[in-house]
C-alpha positions as a printed Julia matrix, in Angstrom:
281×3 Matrix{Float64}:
   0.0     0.0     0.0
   1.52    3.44   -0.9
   1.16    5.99    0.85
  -2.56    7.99    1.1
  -4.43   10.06    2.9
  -5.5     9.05    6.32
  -8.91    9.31    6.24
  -9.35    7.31    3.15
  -7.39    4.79    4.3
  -9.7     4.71    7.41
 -12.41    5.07    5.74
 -11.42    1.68    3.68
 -10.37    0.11    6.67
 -14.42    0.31    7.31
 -14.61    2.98   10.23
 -16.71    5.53    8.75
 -17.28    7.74    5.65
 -14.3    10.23    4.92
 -16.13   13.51    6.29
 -16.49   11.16    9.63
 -12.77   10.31    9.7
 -11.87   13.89    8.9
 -13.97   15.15   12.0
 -12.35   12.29   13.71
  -8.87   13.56   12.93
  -9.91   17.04   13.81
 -11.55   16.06   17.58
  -7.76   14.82   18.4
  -8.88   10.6    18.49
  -6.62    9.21   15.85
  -2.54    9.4    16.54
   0.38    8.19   13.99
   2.99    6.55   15.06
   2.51    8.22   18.66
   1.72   11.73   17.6
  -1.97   13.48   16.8
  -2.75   13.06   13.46
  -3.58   16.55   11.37
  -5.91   16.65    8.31
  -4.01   16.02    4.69
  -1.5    13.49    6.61
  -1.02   10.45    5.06
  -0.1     6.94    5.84
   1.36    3.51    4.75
   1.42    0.2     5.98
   4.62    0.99    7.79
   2.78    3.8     9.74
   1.21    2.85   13.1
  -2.56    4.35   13.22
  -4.88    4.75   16.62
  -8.16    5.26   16.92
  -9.24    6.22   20.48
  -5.7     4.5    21.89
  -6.61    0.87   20.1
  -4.31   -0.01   17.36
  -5.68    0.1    13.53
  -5.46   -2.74   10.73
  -4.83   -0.64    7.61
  -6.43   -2.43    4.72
  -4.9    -2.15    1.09
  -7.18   -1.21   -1.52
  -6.85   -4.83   -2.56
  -7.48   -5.99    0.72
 -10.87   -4.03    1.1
 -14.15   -5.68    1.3
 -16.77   -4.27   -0.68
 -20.02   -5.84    0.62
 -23.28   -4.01    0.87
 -26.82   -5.03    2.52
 -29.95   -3.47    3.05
 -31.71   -2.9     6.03
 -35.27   -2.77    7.67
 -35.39   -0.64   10.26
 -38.55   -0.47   13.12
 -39.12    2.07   15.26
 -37.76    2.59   18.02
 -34.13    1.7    16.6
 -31.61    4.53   16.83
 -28.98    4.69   14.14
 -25.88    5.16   16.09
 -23.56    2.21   17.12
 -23.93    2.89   21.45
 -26.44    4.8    23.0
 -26.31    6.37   26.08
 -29.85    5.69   26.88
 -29.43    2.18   26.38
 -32.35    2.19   23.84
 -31.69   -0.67   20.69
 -29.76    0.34   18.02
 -29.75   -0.27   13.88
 -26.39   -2.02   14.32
 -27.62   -4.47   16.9
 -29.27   -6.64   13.9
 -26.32   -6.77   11.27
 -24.23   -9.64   10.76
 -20.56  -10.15   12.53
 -17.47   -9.21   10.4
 -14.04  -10.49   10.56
 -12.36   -7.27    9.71
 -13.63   -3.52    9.54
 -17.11   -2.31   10.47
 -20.83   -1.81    9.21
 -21.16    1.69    7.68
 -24.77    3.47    7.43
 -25.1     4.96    4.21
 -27.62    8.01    5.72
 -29.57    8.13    8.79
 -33.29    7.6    10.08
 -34.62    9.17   13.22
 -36.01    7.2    16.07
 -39.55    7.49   14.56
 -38.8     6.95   10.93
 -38.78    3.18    9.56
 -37.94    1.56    6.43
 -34.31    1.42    4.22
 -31.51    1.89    5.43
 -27.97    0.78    3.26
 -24.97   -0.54    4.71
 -21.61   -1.4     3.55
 -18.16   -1.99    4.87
 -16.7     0.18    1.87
 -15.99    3.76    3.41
 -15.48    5.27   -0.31
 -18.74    3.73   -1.48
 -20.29    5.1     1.73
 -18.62    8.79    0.97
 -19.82    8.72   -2.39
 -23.23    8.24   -1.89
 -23.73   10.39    0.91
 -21.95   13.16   -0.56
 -24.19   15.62   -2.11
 -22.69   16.25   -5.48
 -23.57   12.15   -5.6
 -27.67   14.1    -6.4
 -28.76   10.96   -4.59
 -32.92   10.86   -4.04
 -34.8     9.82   -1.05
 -38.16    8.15   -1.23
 -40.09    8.1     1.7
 -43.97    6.69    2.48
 -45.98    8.95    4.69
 -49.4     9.3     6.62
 -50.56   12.59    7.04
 -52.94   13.94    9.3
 -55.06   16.52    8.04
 -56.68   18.27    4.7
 -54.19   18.04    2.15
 -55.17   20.53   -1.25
 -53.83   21.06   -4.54
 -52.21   24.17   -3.02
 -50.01   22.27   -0.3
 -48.28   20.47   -2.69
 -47.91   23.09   -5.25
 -46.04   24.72   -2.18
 -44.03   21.49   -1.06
 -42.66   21.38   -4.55
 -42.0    24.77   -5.18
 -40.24   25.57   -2.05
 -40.76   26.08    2.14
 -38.22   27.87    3.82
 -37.06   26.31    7.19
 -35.36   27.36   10.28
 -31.99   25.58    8.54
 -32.92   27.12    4.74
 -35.27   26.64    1.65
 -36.44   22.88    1.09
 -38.69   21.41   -1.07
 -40.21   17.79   -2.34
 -38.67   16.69   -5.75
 -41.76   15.39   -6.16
 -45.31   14.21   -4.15
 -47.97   11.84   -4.91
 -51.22   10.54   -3.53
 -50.59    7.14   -2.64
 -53.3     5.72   -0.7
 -55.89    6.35    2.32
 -59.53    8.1     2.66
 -61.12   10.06    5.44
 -58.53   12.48    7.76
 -55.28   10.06    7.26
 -54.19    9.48    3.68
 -50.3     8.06    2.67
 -48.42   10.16   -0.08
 -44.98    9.37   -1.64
 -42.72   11.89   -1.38
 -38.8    12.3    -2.87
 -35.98   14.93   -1.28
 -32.96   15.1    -2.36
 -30.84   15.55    0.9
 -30.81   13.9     4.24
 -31.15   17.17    6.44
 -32.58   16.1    10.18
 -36.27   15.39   10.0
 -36.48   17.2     6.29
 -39.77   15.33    5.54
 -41.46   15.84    8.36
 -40.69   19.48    9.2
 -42.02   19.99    5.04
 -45.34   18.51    5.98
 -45.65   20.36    9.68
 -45.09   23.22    7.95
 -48.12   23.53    6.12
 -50.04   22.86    9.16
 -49.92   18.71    8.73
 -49.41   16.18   10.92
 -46.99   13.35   10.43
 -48.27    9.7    12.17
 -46.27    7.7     9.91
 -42.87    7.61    7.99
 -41.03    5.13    6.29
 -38.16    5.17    3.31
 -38.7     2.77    0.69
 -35.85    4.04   -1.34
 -32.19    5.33   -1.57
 -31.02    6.48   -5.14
 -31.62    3.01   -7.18
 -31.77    0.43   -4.18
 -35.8    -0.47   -3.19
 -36.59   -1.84   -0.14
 -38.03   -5.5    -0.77
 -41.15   -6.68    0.01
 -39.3    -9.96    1.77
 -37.17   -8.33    4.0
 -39.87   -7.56    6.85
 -39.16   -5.26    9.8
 -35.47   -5.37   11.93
 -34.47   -8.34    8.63
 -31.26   -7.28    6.57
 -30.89   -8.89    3.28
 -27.46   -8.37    1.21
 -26.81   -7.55   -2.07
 -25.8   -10.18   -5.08
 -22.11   -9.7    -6.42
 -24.38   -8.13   -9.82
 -26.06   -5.85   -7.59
 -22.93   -4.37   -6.25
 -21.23   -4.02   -8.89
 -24.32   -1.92  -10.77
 -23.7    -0.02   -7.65
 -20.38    0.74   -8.13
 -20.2     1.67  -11.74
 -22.95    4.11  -11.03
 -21.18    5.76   -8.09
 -17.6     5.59  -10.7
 -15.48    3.26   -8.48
 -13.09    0.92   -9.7
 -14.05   -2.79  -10.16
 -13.49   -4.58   -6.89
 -14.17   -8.25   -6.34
 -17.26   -8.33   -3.9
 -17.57  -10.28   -0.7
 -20.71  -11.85    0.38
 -21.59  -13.45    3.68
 -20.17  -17.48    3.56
 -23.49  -20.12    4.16
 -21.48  -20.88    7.42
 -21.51  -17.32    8.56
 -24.86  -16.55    7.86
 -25.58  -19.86    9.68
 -23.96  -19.33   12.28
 -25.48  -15.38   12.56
 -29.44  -16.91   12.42
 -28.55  -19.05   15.14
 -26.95  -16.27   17.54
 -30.2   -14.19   16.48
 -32.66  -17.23   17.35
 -31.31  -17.57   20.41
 -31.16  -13.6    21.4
 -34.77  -14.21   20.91
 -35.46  -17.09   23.2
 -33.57  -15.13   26.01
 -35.51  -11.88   25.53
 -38.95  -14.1    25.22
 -37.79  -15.36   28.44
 -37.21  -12.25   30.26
 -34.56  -11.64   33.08
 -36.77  -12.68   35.95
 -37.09  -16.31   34.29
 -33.58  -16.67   33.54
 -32.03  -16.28   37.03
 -34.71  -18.2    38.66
């Protein structure tokens, strides 16, 4: 491996997108060879690279999974790997790696379900959460309330928020009669609680929200809530041409491992089914 910049490296090495490693680098938690790393250094296998004080595999491009799955997320799931509150998180569901770490490709809130995309490939992750990627977001939505020709002329054209102007890409009638009725609805960035803060203000109310899409990836009718389901070598590779990354041989989960992962997650379920109380009796 020649030498690169650090947060690419890191980011390959399956610890987060590039702008996270870069704020990483920034808050002081990544050293080289013993001294705090600074923005634009770069590294080699040679170099020794911590992350919070615990030593870092550097992974050669060639070395560098590229596996990608999608997820169902419920509510009540936050998408952060620890929580402070204890509550369950997004990550708890995904499948074990041997080397690097699940990357979320965009975030949902607390009270928004549906697709979310993972992948251990920090430059696929960077490239479709960067915003010259023009990446759309398809969401399903209840609304409370009268909905006219009018509110979605103006959810089209333009709303301005507390954090700037936003607007739907587009909005359709989808389903529903009487006060509740679901609409699609596409935006074209991932600003915090963008879709609902559209529809509140116009005077609506929000009761449910899910994302059925991310750019070109759907989420499937068979994976059902807190399910993941990967992506076929084909699939990835689509992926990858449309994003402009090199050809890189994919990895998919081994028959073994995914064995081996359904078991662990059958058995999480017997022991929450049973309850602490049960369990120590």
């Amino acid at each position: 491996m020649s030498d690169e910049k650090l947060q690419k490296v890191l980011a390959r090495s399956g610890y987060g997108s590039r702008r996270e490693m870069e704020r990483w680098i920034e808050a002081g938690r990544i050293t080289i060879n013993g001294a705090r790393a600074t923005l634009g250094d770069r590294v080699s296998k040679r170099d020794q690279v911590t992350v919070d004080g615990k030593a870092v595999e550097l992974i050669s491009e060639a070395e560098s999974p590229r596996r990608v799955l999608i997820y169902n997320k419920p509510l009540g799931e936050v998408s952060t790997r620890h929580d402070p509150e204890g509550r369950p998180t997004v990550y708890d569901h995904l499948p074990p790696l041997r080397q690097g770490r699940w990357i979320a490709i965009g975030r949902l809130d607390i009270n928004t379900s549906g697709l979310l995309v993972f992948t251990t490939d920090g430059e696929l992750a960077n490239r479709m959460m960067h915003p010259s990627a023009n990446i759309d977001r398809e969401y399903a939505v209840r609304v409370l309330g009268d909905v006219t020709d009018q509110t979605l002329q103006t959810l089209t054209e333009g709303v301005l928020l507390e954090d700037g102007m936003a607007r739907f890409t587009d909005v359709q009638f989808f389903d529903g009669e009487g006060a509740n009725k679901w609409y699609h609805c596409v935006v074209m960035e991932g600003r915090n609680r963008e879709v609902r803060r559209l529809w509140e203000s116009q005077g609506l109310q929000v009761s449910r929200l899910k994302r059925v899409r991310y750019g070109s990836l759907f989420l499937p009718s068979d994976v059902k809530i807190g399910t993941w389901k990967e992506l076929t070598n084909k699939e990835i590779k689509e992926l990858s041409n449309m994003m402009g990354l090199d050809k890189k041989k994919p990895v998919r989960m081994k028959p073994a491992e995914k064995a081996k992962y359904e078991r662990r997650q059958k058995n999480q379920k017997i022991r929450q089914s049973v309850g602490p109380k049960h369990r120590s009796e």
